[in-house]
N, C-alpha and C positions, 0 to 999 in steps of 0.2 A: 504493500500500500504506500511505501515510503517511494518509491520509483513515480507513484499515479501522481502524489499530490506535491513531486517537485516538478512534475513537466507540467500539471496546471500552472504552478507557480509563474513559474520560465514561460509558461503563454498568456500571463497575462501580463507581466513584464513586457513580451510583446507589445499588445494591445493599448499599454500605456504609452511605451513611443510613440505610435501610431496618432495618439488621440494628442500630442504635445507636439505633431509636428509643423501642423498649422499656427500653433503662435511664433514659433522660429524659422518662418516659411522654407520650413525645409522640402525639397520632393520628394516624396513615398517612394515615386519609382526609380530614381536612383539610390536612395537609400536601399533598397531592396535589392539593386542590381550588386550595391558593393557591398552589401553585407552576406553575400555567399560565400567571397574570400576570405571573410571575416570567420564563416563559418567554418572553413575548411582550415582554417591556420587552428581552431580552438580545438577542432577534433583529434590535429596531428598534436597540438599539447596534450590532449586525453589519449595517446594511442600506449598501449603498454610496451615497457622499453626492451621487451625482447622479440617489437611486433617494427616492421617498416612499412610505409606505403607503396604499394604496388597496382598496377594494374595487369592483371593475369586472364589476358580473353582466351586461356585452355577451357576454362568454366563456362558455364550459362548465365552466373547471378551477375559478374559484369555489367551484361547488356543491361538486365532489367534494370539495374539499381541507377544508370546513367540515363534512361528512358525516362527511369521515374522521377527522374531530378528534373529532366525537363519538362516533365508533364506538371511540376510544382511552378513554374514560368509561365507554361502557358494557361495553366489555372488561374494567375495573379492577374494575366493579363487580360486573361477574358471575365474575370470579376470585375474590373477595372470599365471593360467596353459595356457592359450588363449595369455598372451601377451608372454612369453616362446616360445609358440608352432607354434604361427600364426602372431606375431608380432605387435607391440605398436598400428602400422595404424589402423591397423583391429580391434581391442581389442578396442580401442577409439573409432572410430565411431560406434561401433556396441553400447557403453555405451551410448553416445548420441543419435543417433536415438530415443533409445529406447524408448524417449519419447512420440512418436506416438501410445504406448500403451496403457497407461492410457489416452490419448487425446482421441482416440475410445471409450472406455471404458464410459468415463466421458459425451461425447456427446452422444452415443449410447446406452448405456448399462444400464450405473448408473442413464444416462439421472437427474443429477441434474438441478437445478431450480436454482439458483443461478446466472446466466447470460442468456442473449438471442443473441445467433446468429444472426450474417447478412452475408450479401456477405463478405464485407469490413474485420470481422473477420476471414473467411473461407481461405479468401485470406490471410490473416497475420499467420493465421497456417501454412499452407502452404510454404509461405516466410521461417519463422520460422528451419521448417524442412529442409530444403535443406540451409539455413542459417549456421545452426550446424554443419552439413556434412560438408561446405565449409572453413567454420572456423578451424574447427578441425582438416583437412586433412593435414598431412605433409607427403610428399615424403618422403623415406625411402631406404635405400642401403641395410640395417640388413636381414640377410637368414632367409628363412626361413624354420624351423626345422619340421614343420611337418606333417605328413603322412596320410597315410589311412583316418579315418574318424576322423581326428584333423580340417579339415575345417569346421568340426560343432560346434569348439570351440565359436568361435564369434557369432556363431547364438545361442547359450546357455546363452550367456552374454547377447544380446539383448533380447530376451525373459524374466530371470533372473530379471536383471533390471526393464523392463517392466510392469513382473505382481508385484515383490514387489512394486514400487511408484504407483499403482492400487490398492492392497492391505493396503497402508495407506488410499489411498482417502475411499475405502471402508469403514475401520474403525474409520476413522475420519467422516466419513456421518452416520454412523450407531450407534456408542456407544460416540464418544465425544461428547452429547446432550449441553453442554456446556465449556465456559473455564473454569473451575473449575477442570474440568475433564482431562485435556492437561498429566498433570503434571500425574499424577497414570497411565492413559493408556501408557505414554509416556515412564514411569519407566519398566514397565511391557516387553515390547517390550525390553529396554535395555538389562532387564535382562534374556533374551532368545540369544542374544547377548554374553553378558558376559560368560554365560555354551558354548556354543557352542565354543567360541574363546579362551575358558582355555581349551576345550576337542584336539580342534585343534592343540594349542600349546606345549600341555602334548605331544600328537602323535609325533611332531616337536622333540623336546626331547628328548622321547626315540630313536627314528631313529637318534640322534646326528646331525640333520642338524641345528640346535639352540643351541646357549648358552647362556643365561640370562647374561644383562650387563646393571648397573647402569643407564647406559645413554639412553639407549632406557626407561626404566621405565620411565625416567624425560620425557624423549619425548614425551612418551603418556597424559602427564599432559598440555601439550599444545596444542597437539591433539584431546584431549576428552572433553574438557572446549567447545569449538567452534564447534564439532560433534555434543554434544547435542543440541547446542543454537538455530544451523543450523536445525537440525530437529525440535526443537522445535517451532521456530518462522516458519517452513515450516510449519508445523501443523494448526497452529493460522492463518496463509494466507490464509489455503484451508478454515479453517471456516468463516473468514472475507468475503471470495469470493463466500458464499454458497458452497464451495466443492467443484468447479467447478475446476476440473484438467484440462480440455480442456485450460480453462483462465490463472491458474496458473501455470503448471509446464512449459510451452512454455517461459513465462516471466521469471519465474524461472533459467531452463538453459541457455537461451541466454543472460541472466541477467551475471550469473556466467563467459559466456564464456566471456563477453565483458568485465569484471572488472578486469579479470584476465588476459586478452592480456595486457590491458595496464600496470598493475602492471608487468606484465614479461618483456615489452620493457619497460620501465621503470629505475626498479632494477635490472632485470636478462639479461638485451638486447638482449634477444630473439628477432629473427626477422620473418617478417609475408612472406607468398609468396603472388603473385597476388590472388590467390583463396582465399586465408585466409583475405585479403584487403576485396575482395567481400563481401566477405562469414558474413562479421563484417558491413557492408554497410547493407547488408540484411537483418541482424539482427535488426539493430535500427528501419528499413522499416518496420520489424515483428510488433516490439513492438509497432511502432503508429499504425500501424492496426490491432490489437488485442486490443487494449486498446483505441482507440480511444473516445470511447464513454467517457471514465473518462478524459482522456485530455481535451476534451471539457466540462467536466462539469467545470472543472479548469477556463476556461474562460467565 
C-alpha cells in the first residue's frame, strides 16, 4: 500500500505544477517536452548499481515499452487538441473514466491472480467509476469550438488513456518478473517518451508556435522529478498487488482525485459543487469496498 499512496502523492505533485503554471506563464507543453529528460536522468539515478542502461532489441519488451512512451505524447497531445476543441469538461472526464479500461482488461482479459473478487469489490468498482465522473465534473460557460467529427475528440482521449495504463499493466505482468527490473523497463519507456516529445516540439518550432525560454526548462525539473516517481512507484503497486489493475488503478485515481481537492481548497480555494461533494463521498465508499478485505486485515 506504501508503493499506491507514494505514486498518488508524486501525481498530484504533478497536478500542482500544472495548476501554478499559468501564474508564471510558463508552457505546459514545453514543460512537458523537457521534463522526459528530466525523467530519464532520475531513473538512471534510481537504477541499481550493478544494473547499466541498455537497449537490447534481442527481446520483444523493447519495442513495446518505446511505443508506449510515445503513445504517452500522443495522449498529451491529443488531450491538449480535445480540450481546445470540445472543452476542459469533456477532455477530463473522458481522462478519468478511462479507467474502466484497464479495470476490464485486468479482470477479464489479463484475468491476473493477484486479488479475488467478491460482490462487496464489484460494488466499490462500480462506486468508484461514477465517483470520478462526479468528482471531476465542473459546469462550464467556455464554447465550444468544435465541428464535424471533433466530438470524437474525447472518445480518443478515453480510449488513448485507456489502453496505455492497460499496456503498462501488461508489461509490468509480462517482463517486470521482478523489482530489479522496474528501473531499465521503466527507462526504456521514458525514453520513447523523450524522441517522441523532442520530435513534437522540433515541429512546435519550426511552425513558430514555440519559443524556448529558460523558465519552462527549470519547470520541467520539477515536473519530471515527481512524473517519474509517480510512474515509478505506480509500477511497484501493480507488482505488490499481483498486477491486479482492477484493485489498483481505481484506488489509484480516486486516490489522486481526493488529495488533490483538498490541496486545491486548501491553497488554491477552489470550490466543490454538490456533485463534486458527492462524487468525493463516493469515492472514500469506493475505496472501503475495494479494499476492504486489507482494512480488515489491519484489525
Amino acid at each position: 500500500m506504501l508503493y499506491l499512496i507514494l505514486s498518488i502523492i508524486f501525481s498530484v505533485l504533478l497536478l500542482i505544477n500544472f495548476r501554478i503554471y499559468p501564474k508564471y506563464q510558463i508552457s505546459t507543453f514545453q514543460a512537458i517536452a523537457f521534463n522526459y529528460p528530466v525523467c530519464f536522468l532520475t531513473g538512471l539515478a534510481l537504477m541499481p548499481k550493478a544494473q547499466h542502461f541498455e537497449l537490447n532489441f534481442s527481446e520483444d519488451w523493447p519495442y513495446y515499452a518505446l511505443f508506449l512512451g510515445v503513445g504517452f505524447i500522443i495522449t498529451f497531445i491529443l488531450s491538449g487538441v480535445s480540450t481546445q476543441k470540445m472543452g476542459i469538461t469533456a477532455t477530463s472526464l473522458a481522462n478519468n473514466i478511462s479507467l474502466v479500461i484497464p479495470v476490464i482488461f485486468s479482470l477479464f482479459i489479463l484475468k491476473t491472480n493477484g486479488r479475488t473478487f467478491d460482490g462487496l469489490n464489484y460494488l466499490g468498482l462500480f462506486l468508484a467509476i461514477v465517483a470520478v465522473g462526479l468528482s471531476t465534473f465542473k459546469p462550464s460557460q467556455e464554447k465550444i469550438k468544435g465541428k464535424g467529427l471533433d466530438f470524437l475528440l474525447p472518445v480518443a482521449v478515453f480510449l488513448l488513456y485507456g489502453i496505455t495504463n492497460t499496456a503498462i499493466n501488461y508489461l509490468n505482468l509480462k517482463y517486470i518478473t521482478s523489482s530489479d527490473r522496474t528501473v531499465p523497463v521503466t527507462l526504456v519507456m521514458v525514453l520513447g517518451a523523450v524522441i517522441a516529445g523532442a520530435v513534437a516540439l522540433i515541429i512546435q518550432l519550426l511552425r513558430g508556435k514555440e519559443k524556448i525560454e529558460g523558465k519552462n526548462i527549470l519547470a520541467s525539473i520539477t515536473l519530471g522529478m515527481p512524473n517519474f516517481l509517480s510512474f515509478y512507484f505506480l509500477i511497484l503497486a501493480l507488482s505488490a498487488f499481483g498486477n491486479s489493475g482492477a484493485f489498483v488503478y481505481p484506488l489509484y485515481n480516486i486516490g489522486v482525485i481526493l488529495v488533490s481537492a483538498i490541496i486545491a481548497g486548501l491553497f488554491f480555494k477552489e470550490k466543490l459543487t454538490a456533485l463534486n461533494k458527492v462524487g468525493l463521498l463516493l469515492a472514500i465508499v469506493a475505496i472501503a469496498l475495494i479494499s476492504w478485505q486489507d482494512i480488515q486485515g489491519i484489525f
